[in-house]
C-alpha positions in Angstrom: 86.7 90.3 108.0 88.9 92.7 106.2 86.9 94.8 104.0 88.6 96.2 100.9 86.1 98.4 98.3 86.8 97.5 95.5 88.0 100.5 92.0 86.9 99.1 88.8 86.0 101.2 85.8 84.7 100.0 82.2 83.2 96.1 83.5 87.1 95.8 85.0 88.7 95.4 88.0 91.3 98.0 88.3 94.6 97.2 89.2 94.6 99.4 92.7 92.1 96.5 93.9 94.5 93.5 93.2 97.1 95.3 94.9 95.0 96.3 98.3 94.2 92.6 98.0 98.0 91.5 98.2 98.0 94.4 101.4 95.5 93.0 103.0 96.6 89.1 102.5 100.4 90.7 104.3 98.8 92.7 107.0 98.5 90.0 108.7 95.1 90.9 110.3 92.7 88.1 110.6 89.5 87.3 109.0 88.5 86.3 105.3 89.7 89.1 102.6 86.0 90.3 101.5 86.0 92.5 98.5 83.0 95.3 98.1 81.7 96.0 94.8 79.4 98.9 94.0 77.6 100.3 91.1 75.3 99.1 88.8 75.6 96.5 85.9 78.8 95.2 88.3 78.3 91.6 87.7 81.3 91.0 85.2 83.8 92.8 88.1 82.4 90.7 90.9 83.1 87.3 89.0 86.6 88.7 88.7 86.8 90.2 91.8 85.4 86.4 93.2 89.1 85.3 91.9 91.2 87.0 94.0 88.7 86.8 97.1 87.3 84.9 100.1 83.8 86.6 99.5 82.5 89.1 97.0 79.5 91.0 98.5 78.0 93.3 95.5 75.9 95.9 95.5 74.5 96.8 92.3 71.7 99.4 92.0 70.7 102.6 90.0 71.8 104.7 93.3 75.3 103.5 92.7 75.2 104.1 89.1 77.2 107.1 89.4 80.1 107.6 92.3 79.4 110.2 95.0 81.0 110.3 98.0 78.0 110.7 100.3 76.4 107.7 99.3 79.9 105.4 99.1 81.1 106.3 102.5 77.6 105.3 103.8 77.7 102.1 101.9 80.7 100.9 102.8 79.9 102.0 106.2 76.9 100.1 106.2 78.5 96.9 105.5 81.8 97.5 107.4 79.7 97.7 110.4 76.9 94.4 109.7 80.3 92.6 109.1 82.0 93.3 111.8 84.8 94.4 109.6 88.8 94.6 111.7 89.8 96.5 109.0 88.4 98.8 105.5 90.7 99.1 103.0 90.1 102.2 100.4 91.9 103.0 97.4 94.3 106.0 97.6 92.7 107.2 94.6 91.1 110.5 93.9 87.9 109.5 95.2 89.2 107.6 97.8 90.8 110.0 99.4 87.5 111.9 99.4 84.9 109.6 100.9 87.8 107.5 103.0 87.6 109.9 106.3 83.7 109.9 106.0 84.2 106.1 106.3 86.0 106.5 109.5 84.2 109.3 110.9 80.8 107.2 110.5 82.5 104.2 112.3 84.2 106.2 114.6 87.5 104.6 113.9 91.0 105.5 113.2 92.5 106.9 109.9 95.3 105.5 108.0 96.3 107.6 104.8 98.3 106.7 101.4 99.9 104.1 103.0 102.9 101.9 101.4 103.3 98.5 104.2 100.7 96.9 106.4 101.5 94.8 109.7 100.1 93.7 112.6 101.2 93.1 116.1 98.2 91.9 118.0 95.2 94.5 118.1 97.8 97.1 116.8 97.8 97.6 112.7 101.1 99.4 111.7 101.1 100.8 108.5 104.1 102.9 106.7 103.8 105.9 104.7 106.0 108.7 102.6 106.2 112.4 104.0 108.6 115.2 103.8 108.4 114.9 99.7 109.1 110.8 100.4 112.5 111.8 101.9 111.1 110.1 105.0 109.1 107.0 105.8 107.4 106.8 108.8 106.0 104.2 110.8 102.1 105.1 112.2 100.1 102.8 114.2 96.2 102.4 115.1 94.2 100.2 117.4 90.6 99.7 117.3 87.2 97.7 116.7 88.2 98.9 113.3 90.9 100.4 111.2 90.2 102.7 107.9 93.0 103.1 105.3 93.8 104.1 102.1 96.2 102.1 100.3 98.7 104.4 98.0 98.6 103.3 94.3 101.4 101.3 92.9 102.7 100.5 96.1 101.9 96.6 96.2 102.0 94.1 93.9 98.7 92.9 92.1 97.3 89.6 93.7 97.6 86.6 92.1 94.2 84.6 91.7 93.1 82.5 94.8 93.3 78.7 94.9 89.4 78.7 94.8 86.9 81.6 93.8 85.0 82.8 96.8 81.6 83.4 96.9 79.0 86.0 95.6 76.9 87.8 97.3 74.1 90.1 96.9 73.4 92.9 99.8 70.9 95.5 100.6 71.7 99.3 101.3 70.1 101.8 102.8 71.2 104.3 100.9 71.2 108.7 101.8 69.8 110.7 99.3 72.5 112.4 97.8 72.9 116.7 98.8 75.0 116.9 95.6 74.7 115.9 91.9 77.1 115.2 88.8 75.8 117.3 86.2 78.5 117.1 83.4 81.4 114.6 83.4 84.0 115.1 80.4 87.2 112.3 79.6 89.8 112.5 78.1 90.2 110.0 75.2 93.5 108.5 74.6 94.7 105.0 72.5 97.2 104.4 74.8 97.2 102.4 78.5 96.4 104.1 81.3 99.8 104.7 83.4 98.0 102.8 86.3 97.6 99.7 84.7 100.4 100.3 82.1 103.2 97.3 82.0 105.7 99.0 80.6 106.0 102.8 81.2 108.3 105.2 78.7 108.9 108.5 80.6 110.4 112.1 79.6 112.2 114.4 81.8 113.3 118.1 81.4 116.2 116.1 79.9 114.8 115.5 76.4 115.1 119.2 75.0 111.5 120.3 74.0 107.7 119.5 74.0 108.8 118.7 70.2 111.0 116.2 71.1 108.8 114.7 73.7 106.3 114.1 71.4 109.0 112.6 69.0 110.9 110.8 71.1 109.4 109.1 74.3 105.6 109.0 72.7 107.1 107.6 69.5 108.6 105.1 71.5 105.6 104.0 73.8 103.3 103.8 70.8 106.0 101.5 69.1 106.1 99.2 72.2 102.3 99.8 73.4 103.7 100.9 76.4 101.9 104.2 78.6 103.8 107.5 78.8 105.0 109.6 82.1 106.6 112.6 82.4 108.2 114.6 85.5 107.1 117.0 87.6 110.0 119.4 85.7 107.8 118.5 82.3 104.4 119.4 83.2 105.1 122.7 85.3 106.6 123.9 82.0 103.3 123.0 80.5 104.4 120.1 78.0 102.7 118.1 79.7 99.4 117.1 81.6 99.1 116.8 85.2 97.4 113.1 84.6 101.0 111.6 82.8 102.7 113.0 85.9 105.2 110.5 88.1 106.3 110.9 91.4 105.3 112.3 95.0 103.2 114.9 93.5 101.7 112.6 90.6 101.2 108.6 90.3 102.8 106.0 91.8 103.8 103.3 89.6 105.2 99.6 89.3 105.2 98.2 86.1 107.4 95.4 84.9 109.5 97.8 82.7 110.2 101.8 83.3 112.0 103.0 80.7 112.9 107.0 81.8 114.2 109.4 78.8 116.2 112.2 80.0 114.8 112.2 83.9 117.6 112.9 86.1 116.0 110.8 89.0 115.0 113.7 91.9 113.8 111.7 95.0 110.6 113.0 94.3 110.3 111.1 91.2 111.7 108.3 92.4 109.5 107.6 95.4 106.8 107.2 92.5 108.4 104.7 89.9 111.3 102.9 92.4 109.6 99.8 92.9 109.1 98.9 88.9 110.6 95.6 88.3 113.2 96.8 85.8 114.7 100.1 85.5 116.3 101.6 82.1 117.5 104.9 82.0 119.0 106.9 79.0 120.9 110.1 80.5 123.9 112.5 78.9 124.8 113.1 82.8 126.8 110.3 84.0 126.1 110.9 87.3 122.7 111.5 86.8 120.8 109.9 90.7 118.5 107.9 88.1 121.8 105.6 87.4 121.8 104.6 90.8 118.6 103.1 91.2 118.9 101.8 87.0 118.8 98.0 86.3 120.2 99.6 82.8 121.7 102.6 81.8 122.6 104.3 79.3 124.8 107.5 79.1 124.5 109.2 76.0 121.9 111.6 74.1 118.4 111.0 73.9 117.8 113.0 70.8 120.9 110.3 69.0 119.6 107.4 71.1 116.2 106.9 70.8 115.8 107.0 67.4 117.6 104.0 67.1 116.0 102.1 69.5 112.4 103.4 67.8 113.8 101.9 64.4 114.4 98.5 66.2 111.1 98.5 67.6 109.6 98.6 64.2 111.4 95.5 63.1 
């Protein structure tokens, strides 16, 4: 089977499952796409993980009430290896990244990292990946009993529900005691659609003048349209900013249907995080700004004289 442990947060699915589904329905590895869900009161994301699966095996107990790395790695360990799993596909999220090589290491099985493309040839899983600040893609490869990777955010498209829903199923752990312990856990609390699951997506770059004007321009906008806002890595280095509305190499990778970019002059670095969105408008002074290139829509102008227009017509 290919295994993929499934991110959900609130009673949802979250949108980096649907798209390590559609990876692991390309990779072209055989066996039925089972979905893992831990935690505990799971039972509304298993019937909605059952959608997009062949099987949905769920474990739901106190012990997985909270994440913790120790006790995820051995859990998905555990089942990876009853199942006889070709493949375990983990979320390039935070925490995926963390208990992802303690997957591997327990099943003794090769490591595939934030990648991008799936395919295999035979025994032999190929995988593609960014490095060099996504100047470069490369082309890894692993064989194996079993193959471990994380799947980078944003970089497939969400799965589209099965013909049939596949079936539940309850397992049994035998879970470590955890060496380690979440004592405090603060979020931050925001209206607005997480860029993750975001459809549309109204960025600011360096380009818009002033934390002032960002505030003005590209989050008046986004709460106009109800879309989520992103900034570059330019923007939140100079502290206007936070790290978590970051796009690009360094930040989120993103694909929403619209990705409307204020005053972002396109760097490679940003755009190896937002490329791939469906349609592309860009507002720029520079003409021969690289965003252009890669635009569906441009336009060259100010921000500051443009935008306020097109906040006026969003009102209407």
């Amino acid at each position: 089977m290919i295994l993929v442990v499934a991110e959900h947060a609130g009673g949802k699915l979250g949108k980096s499952t649907l798209e390590m589904v559609t990876a692991a329905r390309e990779s072209g590895r055989e066996g039925p796409i089972t979905l893992l869900v831990l935690g505990q009161g799971v039972a509304d994301v298993a019937t909605e993980a059952a959608a997009v699966a062949d099987q949905v095996l769920v474990g739901d107990l106190p012990a997985l009430a909270q994440y913790n790395p120790e006790v995820w790695a051995a859990a998905v360990a555990q089942i990876a290896r009853e199942g006889e799993a070709s493949t375990v596909l983990i979320g390039g999220s935070r925490s995926g990244r963390e208990y992802a090589p303690r997957v591997a290491v327990k099943l003794d099985a090769p490591y595939l990292e934030d990648v991008i493309r799936l395919s295999a040839e035979g025994d032999v899983l190929q995988a593609q990946r960014y490095t060099f600040l996504a100047r470069v893609t490369e082309t890894v490869q692993a064989s194996g009993p079993v193959i471990v990777a994380t799947v980078k955010p944003g970089s497939f498209a969400p799965a589209a529900p099965a013909a049939a829903a596949g079936e539940q199923y309850d397992i049994e752990l035998d879970l470590p005691t955890s060496r380690t312990e979440i004592t405090g856990k603060s979020v931050e609390k925001s209206s607005r659609v997480a860029l993750s699951e975001a459809e549309v997506i109204v960025t600011g770059g360096r380009g818009v003048g002033s934390p002032e004007n960002f505030a003005q321009y590209v989050e008046g906008l986004a709460d106009n349209i109800g879309a989520g806002v992103g900034a570059t890595r330019a923007v939140v280095d100079a502290g206007w900013r936070p790290y978590a509305e970051q796009v690009g190499q360094t930040g989120k990778t993103v694909q929403p249907k619209a990705y409307i970019a204020l005053g972002v002059s396109g760097a490679v670095q940003h755009l190896s995080g937002m490329g791939k969105s469906k349609n592309i408008i860009a507002i720029n002074k520079d003409a021969e700004a690289p965003i252009f290139k890669v635009a569906d829509y441009g336009i060259v102008g100010d921000v500051n004289q443009i935008v306020p227009a097109l906040i006026a017509a969003s009102k209407k």
